[in-house]
C-alpha positions as CSV (number, residue, x, y, z in Angstrom):
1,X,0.0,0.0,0.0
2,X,1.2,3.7,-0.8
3,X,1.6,6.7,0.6
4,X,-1.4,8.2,-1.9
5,X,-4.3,6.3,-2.7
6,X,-5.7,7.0,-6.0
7,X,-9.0,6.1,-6.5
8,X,-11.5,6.9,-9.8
9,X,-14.9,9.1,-9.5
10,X,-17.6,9.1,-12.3
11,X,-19.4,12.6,-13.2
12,X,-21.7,12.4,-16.1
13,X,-20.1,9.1,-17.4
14,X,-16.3,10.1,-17.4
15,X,-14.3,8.3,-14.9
16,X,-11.0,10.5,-13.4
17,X,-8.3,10.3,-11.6
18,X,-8.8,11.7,-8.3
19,X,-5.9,11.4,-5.4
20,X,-7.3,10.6,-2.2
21,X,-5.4,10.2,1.3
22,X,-5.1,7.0,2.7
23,X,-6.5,6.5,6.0
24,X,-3.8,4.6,7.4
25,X,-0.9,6.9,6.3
26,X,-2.2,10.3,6.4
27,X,0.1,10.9,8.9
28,X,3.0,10.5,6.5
29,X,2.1,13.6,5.4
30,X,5.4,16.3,6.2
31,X,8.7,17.2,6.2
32,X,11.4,14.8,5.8
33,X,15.8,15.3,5.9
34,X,17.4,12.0,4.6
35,X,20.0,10.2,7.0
36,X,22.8,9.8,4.9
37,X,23.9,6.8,7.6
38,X,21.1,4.9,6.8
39,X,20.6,5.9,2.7
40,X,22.5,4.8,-0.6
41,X,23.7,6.9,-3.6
42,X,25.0,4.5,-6.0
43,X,25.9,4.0,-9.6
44,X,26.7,1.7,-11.7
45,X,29.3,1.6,-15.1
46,X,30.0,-1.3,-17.7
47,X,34.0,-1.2,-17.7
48,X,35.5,-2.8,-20.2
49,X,32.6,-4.3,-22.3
50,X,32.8,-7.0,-19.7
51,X,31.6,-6.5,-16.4
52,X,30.2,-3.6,-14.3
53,X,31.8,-1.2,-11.4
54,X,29.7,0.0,-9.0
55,X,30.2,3.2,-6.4
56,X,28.7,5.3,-4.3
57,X,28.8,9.0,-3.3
58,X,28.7,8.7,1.0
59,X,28.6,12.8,2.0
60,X,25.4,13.5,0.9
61,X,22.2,15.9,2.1
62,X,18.6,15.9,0.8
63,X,15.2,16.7,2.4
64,X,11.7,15.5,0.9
65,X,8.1,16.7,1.0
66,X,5.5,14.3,1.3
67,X,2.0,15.3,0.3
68,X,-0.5,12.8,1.7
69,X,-3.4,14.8,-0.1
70,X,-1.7,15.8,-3.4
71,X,1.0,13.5,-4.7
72,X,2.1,16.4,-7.4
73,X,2.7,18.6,-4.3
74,X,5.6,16.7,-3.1
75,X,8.9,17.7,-3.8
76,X,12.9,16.1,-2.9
77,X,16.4,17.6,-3.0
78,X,19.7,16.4,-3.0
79,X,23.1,18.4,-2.2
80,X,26.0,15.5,-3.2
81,X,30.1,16.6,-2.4
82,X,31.6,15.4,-5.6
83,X,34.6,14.3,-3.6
84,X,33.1,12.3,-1.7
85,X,33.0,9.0,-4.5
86,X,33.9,6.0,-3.6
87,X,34.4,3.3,-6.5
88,X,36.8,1.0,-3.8
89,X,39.8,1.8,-5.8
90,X,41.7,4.7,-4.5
91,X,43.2,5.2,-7.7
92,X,39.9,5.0,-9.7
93,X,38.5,7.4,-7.4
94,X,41.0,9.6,-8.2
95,X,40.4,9.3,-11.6
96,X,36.8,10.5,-11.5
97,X,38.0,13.0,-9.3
98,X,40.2,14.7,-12.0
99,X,39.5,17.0,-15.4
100,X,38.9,13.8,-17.1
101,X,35.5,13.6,-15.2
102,X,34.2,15.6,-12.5
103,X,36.6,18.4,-12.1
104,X,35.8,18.4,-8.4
105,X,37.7,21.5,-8.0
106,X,35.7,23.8,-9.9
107,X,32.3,21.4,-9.6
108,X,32.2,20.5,-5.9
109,X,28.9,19.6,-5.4
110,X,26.3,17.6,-7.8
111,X,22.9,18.9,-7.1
112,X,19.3,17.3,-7.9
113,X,16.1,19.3,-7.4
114,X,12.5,17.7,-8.0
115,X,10.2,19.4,-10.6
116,X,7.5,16.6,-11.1
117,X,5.6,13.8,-9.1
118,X,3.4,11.2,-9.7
119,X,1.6,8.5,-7.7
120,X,1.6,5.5,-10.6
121,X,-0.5,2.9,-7.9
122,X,0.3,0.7,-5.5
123,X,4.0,1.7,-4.4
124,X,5.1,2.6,-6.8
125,X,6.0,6.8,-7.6
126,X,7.9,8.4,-10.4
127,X,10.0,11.4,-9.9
128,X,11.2,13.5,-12.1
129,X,14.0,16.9,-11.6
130,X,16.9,19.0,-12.6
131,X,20.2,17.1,-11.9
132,X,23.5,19.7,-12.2
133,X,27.0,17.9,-12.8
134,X,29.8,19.8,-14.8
135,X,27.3,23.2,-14.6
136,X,25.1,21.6,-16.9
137,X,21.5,21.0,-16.0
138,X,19.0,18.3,-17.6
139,X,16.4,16.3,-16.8
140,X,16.4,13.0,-15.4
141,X,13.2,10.2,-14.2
142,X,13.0,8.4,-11.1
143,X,11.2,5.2,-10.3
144,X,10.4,4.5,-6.9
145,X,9.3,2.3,-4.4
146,X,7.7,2.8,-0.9
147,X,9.2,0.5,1.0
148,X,7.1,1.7,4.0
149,X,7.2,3.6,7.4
150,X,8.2,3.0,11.0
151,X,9.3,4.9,14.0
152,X,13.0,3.8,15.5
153,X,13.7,3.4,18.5
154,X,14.7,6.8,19.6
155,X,11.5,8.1,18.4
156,X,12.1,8.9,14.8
157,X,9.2,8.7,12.4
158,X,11.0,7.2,9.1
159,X,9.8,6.9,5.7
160,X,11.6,4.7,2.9
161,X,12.2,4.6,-0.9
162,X,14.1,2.4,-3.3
163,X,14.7,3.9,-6.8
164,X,16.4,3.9,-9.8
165,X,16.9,5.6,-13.1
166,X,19.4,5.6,-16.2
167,X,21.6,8.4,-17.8
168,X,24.2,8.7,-20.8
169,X,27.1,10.4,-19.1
170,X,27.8,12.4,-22.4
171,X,24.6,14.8,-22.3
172,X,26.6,16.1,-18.7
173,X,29.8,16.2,-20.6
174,X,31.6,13.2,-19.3
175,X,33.2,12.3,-22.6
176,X,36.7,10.9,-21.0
177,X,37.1,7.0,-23.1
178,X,40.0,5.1,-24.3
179,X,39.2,2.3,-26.7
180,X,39.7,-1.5,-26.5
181,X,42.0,-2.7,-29.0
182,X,39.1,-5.4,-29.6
183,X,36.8,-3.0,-29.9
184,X,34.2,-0.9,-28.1
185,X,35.4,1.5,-25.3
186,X,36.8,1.3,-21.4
187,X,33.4,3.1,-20.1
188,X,30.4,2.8,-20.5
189,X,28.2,6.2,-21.7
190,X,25.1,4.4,-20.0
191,X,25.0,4.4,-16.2
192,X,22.5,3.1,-13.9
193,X,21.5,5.0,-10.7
194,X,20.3,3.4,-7.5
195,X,18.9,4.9,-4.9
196,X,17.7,3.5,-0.9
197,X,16.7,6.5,0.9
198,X,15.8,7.0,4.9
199,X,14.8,10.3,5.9
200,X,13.1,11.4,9.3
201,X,10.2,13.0,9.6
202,X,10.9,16.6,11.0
203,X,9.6,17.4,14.4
C-alpha cells in the first residue's frame, strides 16, 4: 500500500483520476531530511565491455516533502560533495576526481532538485528533476518504491524509498574513453543509478 491512494470518481459518465489520502498513512504527510547513515547513492558503469563497477557517493544531504493529499505537491532535494566517490579503488577514485570527469575543484557539489511527481499505484512513484553535474542542468526520471514507514527506537518517524533511473554520461559532458583494441570503449556512456533513501520526519 502507498503513501497516496488513488482512486476513480464518475461525473456524467467520465471516470478521473482523483488522489485521495489514505487512512492509514495520512500521517506521513510532512517534512522529511534524509540520514545519509542509513541511505545509498550508488551507480553503476559497464567497464570494459565486460563486467560492471559500481560506487557510491557517502557525504550527501537531501530533504523531501511528502503530500498525503496531493502527490504532485511533493517535492525532494539532493546536495552530493563530488569528492566524496567512492568506486573502492583509490586510484579510480582519483580518476573521476580529475579534469577527465568531475573536475571536483571547480564542480564540488552535484545537485538534484524535483520538478515533477506522480503517484503510478500501489507503491510505486515516479519522480522527475533537474540534476547539475559539470554546470550543466538536464532532466532525469525516477522510479520509486515505498518501502514503507516506521518509528525507530529513539523516536524517529522514518519513511523509505528504493529507486532507480538511467543516464548517458555524455549529455553532462563526461566524454573521458580510451578504446579497447578489440573494440568498443573502457566506459560505459550508459549508467545506472540506484537509490535506498531513509529520511526522518521533522519534528
Amino acid at each position: 500500500m502507498g503513501i497516496f491512494n488513488r482512486k476513480d470518481t464518475t461525473d456524467a459518465g467520465t471516470r478521473t483520476a482523483a488522489a485521495a489520502v489514505n487512512p492509514d498513512l495520512a500521517a506521513l504527510t510532512g517534512d522529511y531530511t534524509i540520514d545519509p547513515s542509513h541511505s545509498t547513492l550508488g551507480f553503476v558503469a559497464r567497464h570494459a565491455m565486460v563486467t560492471n563497477v559500481k560506487g557510491k557517493f557517502l557525504d550527501f544531504s537531501g530533504s523531501l516533502h511528502l503530500d498525503g493529499s496531493d502527490p504532485s505537491a511533493s517535492t525532494a532535494s539532493l546536495d552530493i560533495k563530488m569528492d566524496s566517490i567512492d568506486t573502492g579503488s583509490a586510484d579510480r577514485d582519483g580518476h573521476l576526481k580529475s579534469a577527465d570527469f568531475f573536475k571536483i575543484d571547480e564542480f564540488p557539489v552535484m545537485t538534484f532538485r524535483s520538478t515533477k511527481a506522480e503517484a503510478l499505484g500501489g507503491d510505486d512513484y515516479r519522480i522527475t528533476g533537474d540534476l547539475e553535474i559539470l554546470g550543466t542542468t538536464r532532466p532525469i526520471t525516477i522510479d520509486l518504491e515505498f518501502n514503507g514507514a516506521a518509528k525507530d527506537p529513539f523516536g524517529n518517524e522514518r519513511v523509505g524509498f528504493e529507486g532507480k533511473a538511467e543516464i548517458l554520461r555524455s549529455e553532462w559532458g563526461l566524454t573521458w574513453n580510451a578504446a579497447l583494441e578489440t573494440g568498443g570503449v573502457l566506459v560505459s556512456d550508459k549508467i545506472k543509478l540506484n537509490f535506498d533513501i531513509s529520511a526522518i520526519k521533522n519534528a
